[in-house]
LOMI-898122 format. One record per residue: residue in one letter; x, y, z of N, C-alpha, C, O in turn. Coordinates in steps of 0.02 Angstrom, whole numbers, padded with zeros to 5 digits, always signed. Layout:
% residues N
AXYZXYZXYZXYZ ...
% end
This chain:
% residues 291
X+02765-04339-00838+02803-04340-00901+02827-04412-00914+02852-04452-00875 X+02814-04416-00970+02832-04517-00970+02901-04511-01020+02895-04483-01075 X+02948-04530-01004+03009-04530-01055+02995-04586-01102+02972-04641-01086 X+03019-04557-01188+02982-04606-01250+03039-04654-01212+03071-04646-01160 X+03036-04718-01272+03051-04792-01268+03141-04771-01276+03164-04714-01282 X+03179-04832-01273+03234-04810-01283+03283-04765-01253+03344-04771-01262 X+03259-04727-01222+03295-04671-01198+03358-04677-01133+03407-04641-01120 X+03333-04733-01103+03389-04767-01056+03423-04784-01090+03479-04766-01073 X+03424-04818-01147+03470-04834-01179+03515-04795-01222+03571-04817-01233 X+03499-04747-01243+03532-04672-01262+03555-04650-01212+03607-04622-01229 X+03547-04643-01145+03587-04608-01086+03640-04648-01101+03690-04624-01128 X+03632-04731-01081+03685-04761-01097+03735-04761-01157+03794-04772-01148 X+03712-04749-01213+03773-04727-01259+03786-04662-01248+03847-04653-01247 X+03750-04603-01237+03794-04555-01216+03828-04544-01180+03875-04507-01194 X+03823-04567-01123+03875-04583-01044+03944-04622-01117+03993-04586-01125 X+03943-04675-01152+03975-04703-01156+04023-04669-01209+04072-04704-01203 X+04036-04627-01250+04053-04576-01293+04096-04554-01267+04144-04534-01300 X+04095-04550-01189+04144-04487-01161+04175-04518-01125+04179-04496-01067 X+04226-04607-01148+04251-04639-01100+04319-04612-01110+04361-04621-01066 X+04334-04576-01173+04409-04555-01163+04412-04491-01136+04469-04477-01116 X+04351-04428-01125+04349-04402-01107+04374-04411-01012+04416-04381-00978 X+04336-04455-00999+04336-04469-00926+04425-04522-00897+04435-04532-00837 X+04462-04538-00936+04513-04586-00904+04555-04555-00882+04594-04587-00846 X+04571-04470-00893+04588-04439-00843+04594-04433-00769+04633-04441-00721 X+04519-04409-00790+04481-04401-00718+04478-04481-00664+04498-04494-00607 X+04446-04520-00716+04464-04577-00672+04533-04608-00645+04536-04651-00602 X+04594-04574-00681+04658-04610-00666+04685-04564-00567+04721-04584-00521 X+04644-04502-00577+04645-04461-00515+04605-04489-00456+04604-04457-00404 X+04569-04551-00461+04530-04538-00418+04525-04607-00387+04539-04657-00420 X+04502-04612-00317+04501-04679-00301+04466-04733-00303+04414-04701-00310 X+04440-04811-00302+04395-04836-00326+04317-04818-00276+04303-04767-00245 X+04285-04872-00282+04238-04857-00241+04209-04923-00192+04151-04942-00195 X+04253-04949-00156+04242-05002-00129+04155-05018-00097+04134-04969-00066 X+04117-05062-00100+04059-05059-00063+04086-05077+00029+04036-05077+00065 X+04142-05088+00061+04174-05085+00127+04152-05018+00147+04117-05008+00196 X+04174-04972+00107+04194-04900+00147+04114-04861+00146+04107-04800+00153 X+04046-04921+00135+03999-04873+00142+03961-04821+00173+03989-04802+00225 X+03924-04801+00165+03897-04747+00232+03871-04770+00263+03874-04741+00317 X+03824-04839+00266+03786-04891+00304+03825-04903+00354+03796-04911+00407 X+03923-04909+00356+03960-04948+00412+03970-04887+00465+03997-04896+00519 X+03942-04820+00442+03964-04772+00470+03907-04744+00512+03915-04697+00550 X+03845-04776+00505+03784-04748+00536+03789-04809+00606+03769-04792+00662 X+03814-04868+00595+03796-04910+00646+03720-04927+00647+03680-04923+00601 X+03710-04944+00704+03638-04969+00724+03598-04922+00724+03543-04945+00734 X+03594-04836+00714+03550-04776+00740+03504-04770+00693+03446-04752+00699 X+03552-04795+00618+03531-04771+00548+03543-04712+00533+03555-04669+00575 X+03542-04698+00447+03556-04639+00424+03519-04573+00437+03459-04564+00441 X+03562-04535+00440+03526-04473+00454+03553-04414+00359+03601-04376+00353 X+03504-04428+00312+03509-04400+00248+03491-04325+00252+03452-04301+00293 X+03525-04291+00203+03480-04215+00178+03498-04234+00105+03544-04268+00083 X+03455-04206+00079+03431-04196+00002+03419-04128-00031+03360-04115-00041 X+03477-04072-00053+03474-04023-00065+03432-04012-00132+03422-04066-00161 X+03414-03976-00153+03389-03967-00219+03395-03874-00235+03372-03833-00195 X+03425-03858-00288+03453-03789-00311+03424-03772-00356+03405-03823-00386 X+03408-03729-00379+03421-03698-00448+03332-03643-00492+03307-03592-00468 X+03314-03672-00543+03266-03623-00565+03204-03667-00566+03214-03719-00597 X+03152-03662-00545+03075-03691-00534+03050-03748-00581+03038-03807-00568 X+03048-03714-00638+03020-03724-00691+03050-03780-00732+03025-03799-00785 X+03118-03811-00700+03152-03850-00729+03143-03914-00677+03164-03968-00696 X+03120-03909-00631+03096-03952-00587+03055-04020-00603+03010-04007-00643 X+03055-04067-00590+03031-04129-00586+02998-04146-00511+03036-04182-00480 X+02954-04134-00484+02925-04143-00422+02909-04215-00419+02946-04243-00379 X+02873-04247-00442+02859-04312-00462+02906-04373-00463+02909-04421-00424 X+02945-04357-00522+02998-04416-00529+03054-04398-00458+03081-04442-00426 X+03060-04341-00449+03101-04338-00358+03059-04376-00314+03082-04422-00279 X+03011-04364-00315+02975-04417-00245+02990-04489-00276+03009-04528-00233 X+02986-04517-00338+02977-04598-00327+03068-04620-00339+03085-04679-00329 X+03097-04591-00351+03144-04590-00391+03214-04555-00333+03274-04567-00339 X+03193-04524-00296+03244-04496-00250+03213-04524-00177+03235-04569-00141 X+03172-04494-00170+03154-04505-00084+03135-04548-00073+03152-04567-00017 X+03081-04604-00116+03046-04668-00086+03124-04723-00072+03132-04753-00019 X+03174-04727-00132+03228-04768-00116+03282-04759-00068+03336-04789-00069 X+03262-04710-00018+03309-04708+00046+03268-04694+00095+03294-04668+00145 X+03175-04709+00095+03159-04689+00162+03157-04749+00203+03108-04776+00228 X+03226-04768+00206+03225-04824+00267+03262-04795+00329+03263-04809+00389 X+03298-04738+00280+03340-04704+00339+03302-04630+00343+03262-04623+00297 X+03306-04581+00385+03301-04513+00412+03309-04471+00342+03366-04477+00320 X+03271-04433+00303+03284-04433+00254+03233-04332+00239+03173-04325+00224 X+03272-04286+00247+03248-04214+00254+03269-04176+00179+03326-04155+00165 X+03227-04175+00148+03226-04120+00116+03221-04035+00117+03174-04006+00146 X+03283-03992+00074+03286-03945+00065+03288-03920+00003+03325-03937-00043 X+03235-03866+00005+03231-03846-00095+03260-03763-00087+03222-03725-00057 X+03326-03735-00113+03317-03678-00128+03300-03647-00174+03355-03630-00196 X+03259-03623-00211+03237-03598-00264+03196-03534-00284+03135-03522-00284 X+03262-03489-00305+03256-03434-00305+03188-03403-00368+03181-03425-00425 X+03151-03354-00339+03099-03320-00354+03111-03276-00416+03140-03223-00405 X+03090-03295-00498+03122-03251-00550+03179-03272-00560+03198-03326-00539 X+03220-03226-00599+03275-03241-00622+03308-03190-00625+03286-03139-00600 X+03378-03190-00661+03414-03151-00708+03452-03142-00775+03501-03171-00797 X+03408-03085-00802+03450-03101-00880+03507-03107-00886+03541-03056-00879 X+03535-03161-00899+03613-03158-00892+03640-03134-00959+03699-03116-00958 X+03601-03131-01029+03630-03133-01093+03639-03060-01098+03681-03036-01136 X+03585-03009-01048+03581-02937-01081+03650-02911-01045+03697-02890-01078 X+03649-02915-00979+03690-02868-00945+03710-02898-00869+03664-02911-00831 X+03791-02912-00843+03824-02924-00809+03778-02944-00742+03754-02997-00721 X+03778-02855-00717+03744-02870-00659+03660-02887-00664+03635-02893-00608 X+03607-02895-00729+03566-02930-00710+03510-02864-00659+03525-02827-00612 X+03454-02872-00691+03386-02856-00657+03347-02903-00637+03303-02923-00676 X+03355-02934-00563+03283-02968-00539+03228-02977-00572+03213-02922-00595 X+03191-03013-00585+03147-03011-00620+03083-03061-00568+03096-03121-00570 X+03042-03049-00541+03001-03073-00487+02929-03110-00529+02889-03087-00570 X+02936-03189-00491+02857-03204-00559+02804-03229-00500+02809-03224-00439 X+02751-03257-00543+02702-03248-00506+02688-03305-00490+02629-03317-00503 X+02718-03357-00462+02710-03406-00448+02670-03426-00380+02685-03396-00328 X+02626-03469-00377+02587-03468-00295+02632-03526-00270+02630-03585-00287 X+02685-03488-00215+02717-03530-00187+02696-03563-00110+02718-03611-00079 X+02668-03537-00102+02641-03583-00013+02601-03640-00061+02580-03690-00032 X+02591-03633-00124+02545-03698-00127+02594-03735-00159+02606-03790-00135 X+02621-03720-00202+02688-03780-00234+02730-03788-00151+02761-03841-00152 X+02735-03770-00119+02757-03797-00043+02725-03833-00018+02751-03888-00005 X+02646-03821+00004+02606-03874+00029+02609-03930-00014+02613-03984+00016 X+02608-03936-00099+02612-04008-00132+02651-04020-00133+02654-04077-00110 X+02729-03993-00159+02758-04037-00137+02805-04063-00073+02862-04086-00077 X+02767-04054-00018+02800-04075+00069+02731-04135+00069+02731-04176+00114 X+02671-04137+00013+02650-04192+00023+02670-04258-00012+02651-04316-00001 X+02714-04232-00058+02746-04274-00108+02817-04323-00083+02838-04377-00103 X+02831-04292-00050+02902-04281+00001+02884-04343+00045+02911-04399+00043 X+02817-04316+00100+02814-04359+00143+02783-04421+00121+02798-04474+00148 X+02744-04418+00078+02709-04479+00040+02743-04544+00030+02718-04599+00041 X+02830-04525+00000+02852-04561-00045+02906-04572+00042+02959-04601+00031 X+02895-04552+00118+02932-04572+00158+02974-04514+00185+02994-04522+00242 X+02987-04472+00161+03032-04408+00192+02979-04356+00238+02923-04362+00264 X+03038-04298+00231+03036-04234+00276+03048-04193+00215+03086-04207+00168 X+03002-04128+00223+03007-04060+00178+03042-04020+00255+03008-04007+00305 X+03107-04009+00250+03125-03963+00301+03146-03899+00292+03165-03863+00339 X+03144-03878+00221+03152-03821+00203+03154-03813+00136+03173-03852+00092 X+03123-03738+00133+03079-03717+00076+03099-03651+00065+03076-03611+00105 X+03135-03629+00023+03145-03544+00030+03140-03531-00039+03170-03572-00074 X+03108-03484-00070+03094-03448-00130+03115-03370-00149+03081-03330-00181 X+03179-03361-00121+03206-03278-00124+03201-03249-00188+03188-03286-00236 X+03210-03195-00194+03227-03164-00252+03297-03184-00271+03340-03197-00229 X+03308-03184-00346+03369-03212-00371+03422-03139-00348+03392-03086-00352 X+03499-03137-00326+03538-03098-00307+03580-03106-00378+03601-03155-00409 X+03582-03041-00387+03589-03016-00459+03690-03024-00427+03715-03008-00373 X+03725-03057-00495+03769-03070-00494+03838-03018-00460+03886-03024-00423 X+03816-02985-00488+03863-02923-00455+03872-02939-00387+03915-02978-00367 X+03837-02912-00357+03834-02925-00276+03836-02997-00245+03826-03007-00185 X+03854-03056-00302+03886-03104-00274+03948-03105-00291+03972-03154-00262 X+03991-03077-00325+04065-03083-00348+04104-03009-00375+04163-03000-00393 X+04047-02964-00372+04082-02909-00403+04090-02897-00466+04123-02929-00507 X+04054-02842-00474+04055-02825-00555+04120-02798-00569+04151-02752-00543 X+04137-02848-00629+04207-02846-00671+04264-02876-00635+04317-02872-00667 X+04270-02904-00576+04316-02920-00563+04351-03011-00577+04403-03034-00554 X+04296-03050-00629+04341-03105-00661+04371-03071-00740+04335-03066-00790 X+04421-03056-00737+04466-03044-00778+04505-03110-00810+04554-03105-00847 X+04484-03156-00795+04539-03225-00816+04524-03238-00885+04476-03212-00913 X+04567-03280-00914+04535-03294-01004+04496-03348-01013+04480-03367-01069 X+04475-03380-00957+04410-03427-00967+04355-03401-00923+04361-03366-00873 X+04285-03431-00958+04226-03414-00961+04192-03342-00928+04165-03322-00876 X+04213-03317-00994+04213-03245-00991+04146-03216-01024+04130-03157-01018 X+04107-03262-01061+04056-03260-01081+03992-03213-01020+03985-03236-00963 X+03962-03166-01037+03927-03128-00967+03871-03186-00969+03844-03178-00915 X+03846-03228-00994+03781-03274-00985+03799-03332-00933+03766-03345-00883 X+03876-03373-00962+03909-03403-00951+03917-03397-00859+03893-03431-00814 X+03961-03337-00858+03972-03327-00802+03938-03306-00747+03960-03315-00690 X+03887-03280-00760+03822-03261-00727+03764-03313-00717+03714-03293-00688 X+03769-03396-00746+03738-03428-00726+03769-03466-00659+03748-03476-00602 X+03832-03482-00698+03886-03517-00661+03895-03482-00570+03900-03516-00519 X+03895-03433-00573+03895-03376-00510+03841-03400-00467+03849-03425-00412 X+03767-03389-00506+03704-03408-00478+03709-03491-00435+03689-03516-00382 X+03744-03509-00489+03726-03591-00464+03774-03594-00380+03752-03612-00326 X+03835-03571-00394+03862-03572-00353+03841-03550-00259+03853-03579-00206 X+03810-03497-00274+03780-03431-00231+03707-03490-00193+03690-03507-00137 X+03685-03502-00259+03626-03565-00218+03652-03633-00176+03620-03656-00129 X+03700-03657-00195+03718-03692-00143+03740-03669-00094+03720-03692-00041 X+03794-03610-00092+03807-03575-00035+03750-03581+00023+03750-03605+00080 X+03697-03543-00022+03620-03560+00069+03610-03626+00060+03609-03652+00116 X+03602-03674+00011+03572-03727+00037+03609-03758+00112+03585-03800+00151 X+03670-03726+00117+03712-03743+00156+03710-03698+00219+03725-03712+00278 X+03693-03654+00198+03662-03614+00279+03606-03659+00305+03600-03681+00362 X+03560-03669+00245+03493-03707+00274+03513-03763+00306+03509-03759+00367 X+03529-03799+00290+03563-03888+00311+03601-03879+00380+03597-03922+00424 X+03632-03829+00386+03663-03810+00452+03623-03783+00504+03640-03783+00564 X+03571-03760+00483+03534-03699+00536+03487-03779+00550+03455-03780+00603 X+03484-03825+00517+03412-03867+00544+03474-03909+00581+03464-03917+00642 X+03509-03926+00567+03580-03975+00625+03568-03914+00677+03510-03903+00694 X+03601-03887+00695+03596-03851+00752+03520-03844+00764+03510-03834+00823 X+03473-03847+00734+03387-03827+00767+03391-03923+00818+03371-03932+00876 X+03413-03964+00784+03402-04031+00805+03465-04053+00830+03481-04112+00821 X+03498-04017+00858+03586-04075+00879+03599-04132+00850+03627-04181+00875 X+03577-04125+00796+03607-04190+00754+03635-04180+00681+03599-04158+00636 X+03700-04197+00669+03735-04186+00629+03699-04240+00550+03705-04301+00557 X+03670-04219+00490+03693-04262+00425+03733-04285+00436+03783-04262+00464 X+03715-04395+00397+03784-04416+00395+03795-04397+00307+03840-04428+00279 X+03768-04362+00278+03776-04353+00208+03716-04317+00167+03657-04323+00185 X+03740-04269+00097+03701-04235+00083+03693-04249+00032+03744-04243-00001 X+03633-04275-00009+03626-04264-00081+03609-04191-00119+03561-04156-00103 X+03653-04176-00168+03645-04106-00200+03652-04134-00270+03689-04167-00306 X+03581-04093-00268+03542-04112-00355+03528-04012-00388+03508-03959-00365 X+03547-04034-00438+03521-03973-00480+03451-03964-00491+03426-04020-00488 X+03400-03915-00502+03358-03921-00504+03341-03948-00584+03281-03956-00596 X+03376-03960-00624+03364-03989-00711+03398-04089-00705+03419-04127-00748 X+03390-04093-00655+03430-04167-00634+03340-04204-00637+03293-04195-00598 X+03346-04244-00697+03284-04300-00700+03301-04374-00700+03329-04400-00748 X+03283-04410-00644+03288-04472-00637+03228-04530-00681+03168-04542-00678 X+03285-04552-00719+03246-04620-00770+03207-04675-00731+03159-04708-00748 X+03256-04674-00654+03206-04737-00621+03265-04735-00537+03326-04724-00534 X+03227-04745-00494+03251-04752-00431+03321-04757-00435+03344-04786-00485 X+03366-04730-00385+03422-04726-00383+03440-04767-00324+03395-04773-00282 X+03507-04802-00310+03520-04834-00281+03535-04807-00202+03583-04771-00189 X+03496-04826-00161+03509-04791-00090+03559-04766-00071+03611-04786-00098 X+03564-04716-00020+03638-04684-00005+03673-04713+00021+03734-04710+00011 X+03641-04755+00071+03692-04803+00085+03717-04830+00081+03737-04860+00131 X+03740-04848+00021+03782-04885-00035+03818-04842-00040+03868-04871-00020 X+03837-04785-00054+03873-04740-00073+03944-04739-00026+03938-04769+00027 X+04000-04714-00036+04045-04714-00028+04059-04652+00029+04050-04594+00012 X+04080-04668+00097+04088-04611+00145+04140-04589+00163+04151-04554+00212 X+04197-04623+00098+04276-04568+00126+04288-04519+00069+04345-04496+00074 X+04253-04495+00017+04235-04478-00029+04186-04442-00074+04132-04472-00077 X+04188-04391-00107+04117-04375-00135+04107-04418-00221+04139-04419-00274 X+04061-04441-00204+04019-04457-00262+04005-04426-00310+03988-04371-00287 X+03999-04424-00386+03971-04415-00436+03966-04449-00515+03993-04499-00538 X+03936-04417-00534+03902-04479-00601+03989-04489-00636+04038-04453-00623 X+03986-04545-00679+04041-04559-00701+04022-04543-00780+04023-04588-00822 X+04007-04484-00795+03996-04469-00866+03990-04410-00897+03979-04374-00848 X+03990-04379-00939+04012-04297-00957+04044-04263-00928+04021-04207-00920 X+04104-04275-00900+04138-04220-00867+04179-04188-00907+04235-04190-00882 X+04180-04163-00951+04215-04115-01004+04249-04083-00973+04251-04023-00960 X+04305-04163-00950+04395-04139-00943+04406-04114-00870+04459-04091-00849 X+04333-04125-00828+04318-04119-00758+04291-04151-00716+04325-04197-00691 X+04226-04141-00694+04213-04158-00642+04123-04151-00653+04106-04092-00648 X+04075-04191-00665+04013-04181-00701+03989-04155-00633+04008-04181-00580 X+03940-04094-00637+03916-04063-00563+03858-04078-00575+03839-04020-00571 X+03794-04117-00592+03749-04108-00592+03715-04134-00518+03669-04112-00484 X+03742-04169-00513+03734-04222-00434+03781-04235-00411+03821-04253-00454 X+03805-04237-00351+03852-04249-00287+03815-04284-00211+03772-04259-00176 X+03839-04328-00207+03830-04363-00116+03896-04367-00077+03943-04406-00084 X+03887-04314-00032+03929-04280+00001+03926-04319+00090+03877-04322+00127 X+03971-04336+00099+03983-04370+00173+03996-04304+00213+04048-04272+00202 X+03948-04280+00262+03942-04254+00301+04014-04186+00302+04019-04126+00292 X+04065-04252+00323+04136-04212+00319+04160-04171+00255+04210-04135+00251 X+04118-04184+00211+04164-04151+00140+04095-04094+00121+04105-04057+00073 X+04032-04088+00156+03980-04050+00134+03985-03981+00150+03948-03945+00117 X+04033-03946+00206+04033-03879+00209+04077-03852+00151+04076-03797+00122 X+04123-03915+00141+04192-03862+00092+04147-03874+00011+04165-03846-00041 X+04116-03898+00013+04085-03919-00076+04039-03870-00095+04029-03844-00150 X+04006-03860-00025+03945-03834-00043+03951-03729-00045+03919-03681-00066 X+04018-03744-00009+04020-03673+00011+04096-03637-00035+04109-03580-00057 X+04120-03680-00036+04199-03664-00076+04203-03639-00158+04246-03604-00185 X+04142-03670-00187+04160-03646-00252+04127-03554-00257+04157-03511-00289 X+04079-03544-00229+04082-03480-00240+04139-03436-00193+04145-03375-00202 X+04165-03460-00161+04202-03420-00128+04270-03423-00167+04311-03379-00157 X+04281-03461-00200+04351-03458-00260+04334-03423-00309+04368-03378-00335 X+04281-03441-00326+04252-03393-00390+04239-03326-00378+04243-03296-00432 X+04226-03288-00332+04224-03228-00317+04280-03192-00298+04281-03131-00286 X+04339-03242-00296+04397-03236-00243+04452-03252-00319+04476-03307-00331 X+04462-03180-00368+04510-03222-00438+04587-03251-00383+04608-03309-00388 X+04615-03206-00340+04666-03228-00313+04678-03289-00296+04729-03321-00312 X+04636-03309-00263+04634-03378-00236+04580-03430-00300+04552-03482-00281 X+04574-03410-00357+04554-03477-00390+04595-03498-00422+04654-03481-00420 X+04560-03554-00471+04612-03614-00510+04621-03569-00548+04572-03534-00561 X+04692-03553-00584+04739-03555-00642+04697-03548-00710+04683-03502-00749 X+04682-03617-00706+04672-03632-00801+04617-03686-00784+04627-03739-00754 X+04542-03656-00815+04497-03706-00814+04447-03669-00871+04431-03610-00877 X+04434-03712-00899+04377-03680-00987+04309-03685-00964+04271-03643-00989 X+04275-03739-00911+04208-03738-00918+04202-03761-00815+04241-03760-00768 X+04150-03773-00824+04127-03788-00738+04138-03815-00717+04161-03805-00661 X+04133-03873-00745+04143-03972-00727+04219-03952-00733+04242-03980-00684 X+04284-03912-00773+04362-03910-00736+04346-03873-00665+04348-03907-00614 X+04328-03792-00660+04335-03750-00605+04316-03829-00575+04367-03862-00575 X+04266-03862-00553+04228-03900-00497+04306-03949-00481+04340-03935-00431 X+04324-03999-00524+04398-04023-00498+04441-03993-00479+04477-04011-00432 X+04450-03918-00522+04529-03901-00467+04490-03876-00395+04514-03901-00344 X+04455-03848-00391+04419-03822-00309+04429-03882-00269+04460-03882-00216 X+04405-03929-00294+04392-03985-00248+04475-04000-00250+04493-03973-00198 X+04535-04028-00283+04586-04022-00267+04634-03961-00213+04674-03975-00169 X+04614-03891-00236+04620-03861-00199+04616-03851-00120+04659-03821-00086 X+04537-03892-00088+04517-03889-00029+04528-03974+00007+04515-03993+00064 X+04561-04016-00061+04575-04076-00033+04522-04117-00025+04524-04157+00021 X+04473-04116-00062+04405-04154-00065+04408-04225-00117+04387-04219-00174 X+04430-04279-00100+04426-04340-00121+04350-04332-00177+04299-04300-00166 X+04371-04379-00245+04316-04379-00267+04307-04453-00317+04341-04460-00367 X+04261-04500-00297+04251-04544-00339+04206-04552-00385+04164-04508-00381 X+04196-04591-00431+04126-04597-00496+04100-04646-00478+04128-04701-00474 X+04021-04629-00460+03989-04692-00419+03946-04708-00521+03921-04670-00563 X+03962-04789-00517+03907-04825-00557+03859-04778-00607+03840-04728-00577 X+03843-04782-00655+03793-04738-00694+03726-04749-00664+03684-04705-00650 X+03719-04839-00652+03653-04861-00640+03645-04815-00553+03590-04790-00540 X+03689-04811-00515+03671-04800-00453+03629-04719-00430+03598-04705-00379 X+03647-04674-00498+03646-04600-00522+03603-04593-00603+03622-04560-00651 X+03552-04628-00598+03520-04629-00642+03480-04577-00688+03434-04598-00722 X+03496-04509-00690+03486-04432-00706+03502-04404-00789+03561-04413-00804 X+03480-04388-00817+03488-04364-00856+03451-04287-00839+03409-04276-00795 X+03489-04221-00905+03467-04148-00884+03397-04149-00919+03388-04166-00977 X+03350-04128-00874+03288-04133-00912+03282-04106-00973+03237-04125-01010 X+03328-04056-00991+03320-04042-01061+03327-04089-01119+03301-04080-01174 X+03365-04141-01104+03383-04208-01131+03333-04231-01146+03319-04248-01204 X+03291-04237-01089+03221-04270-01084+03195-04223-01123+03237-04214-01167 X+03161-04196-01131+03124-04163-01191+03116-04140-01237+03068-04112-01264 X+03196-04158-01256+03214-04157-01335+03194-04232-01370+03172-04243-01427 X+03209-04274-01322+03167-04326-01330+03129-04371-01367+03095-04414-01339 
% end
């Protein structure tokens, strides 16, 4: 897919639109010194990366992830994990959602892309294609009663997304324990996350802190991408569905995702800074092909 002319430069005015949106968020949060990187924290061994990837197939970029994600950090240890659930669910007709199973030949989109993976310098270390778990049976039918995002599409995507990081986070753990070696950090990308051009290695990134883009956060916290220091990757990855399923224990007052995603992370005490636009170079592929 070749993005027309210009279009970096439209990310850039749109990132730039939402600077009063964001001085909130930025007045909460701490800078991002290049001292406190993850490079000072690996020492001499080098990094040990995972690279999560979530969400629905078809929104996928296989391509621009290999030159664009994995070739610019394979200097360090660098394992990929894709969860990506099999079918879908209608979220617009009805709450709990009918599975819907497609016919996709997946041992071969696995074999290409673990050659794509390793090509560009990485590891394909995990690959899972489940059936999508119909919302209900991740949070319980009817039990968000709150007056925000009450929408059944709304909330039933939001659920999904959540529920997929949940395993990416079983996965990432079950291969640490397969290898006694702990991630010093996780990249978690949506599966609609398209990179304009190589992103700046992780090791630049900030390791007392989680990372994310410094742009659309509508009055929150933009979730499309996160680089998570080892220490902050069980509660990120695993905490928002467990608040969200949990009305007792969630935030108060939040209208859309990008708020729920800040108060959780306040909630569980998860530091959060805005790394550089250039360093998070992504736009939602739908962006891209409106185009």
């Amino acid at each position: 897919m070749r993005l027309p002319r210009g279009s970096f430069l439209k990310f850039a005015v749109l990132c730039a639109v939402n600077v009063a949106a964001m001085l909130y968020v930025m007045s909460r949060v701490p800078s991002q010194p290049p001292s406190t990187s993850l490079s000072r924290a690996a020492g001499t061994g080098g990094l040990r990366l995972a690279v999560g990837i979530v969400g629905r197939l078809s929104r996928f970029s296989f391509e621009t992830f290999a030159d664009n994600v994995v070739a610019p950090n394979n200097s360090s240890t660098l394992d990929v994990f894709a969860y990506l659930p099999n079918g879908g669910v209608d979220c617009k007709s009805h709450w709990g959602g009918t599975p819907t199973a497609s016919s996709v030949d997946w041992p071969t989109i696995e074999r290409d892309f673990g050659a794509l993976v390793e090509g560009a310098g990485g590891r394909l270390m995990g690959f899972e294609t489940p059936p999508q778990v119909p919302v209900a049976a991740i949070v319980g039918d009817g039990r968000l009663t709150g007056p925000v995002m009450q929408l059944p599409g709304q909330r039933c995507a939001v659920a999904q997304q959540y529920w997929n990081r949940y395993q990416l986070h079983r996965m990432v753990a079950a291969a640490e324990v397969a290898g006694g070696v702990f991630y010093d950090a996780v990249l978690l990308l949506r599966e609609d996350a398209f990179f304009l051009q190589p992103m700046r290695p992780l090791a630049s990134f900030n390791r007392s802190a989680v990372s994310v883009k410094g742009c659309l956060p509508y009055g929150g916290v933009n979730d499309k991408v996160a680089v998570l220091p080892r220490r902050f990757a069980s509660a990120w990855l695993q905490s928002f569905v467990q608040h969200y399923a949990d009305p007792p224990h969630a935030p108060p007052l939040y209208k859309n995702p990008e708020q729920f995603v800040q108060a959780v992370a306040e909630m569980e005490g998860i530091p959060i800074v805005e790394a550089p636009n250039e360093w998070l170079p992504l736009l939602d592929i739908r962006e891209v092909e409106t185009r």
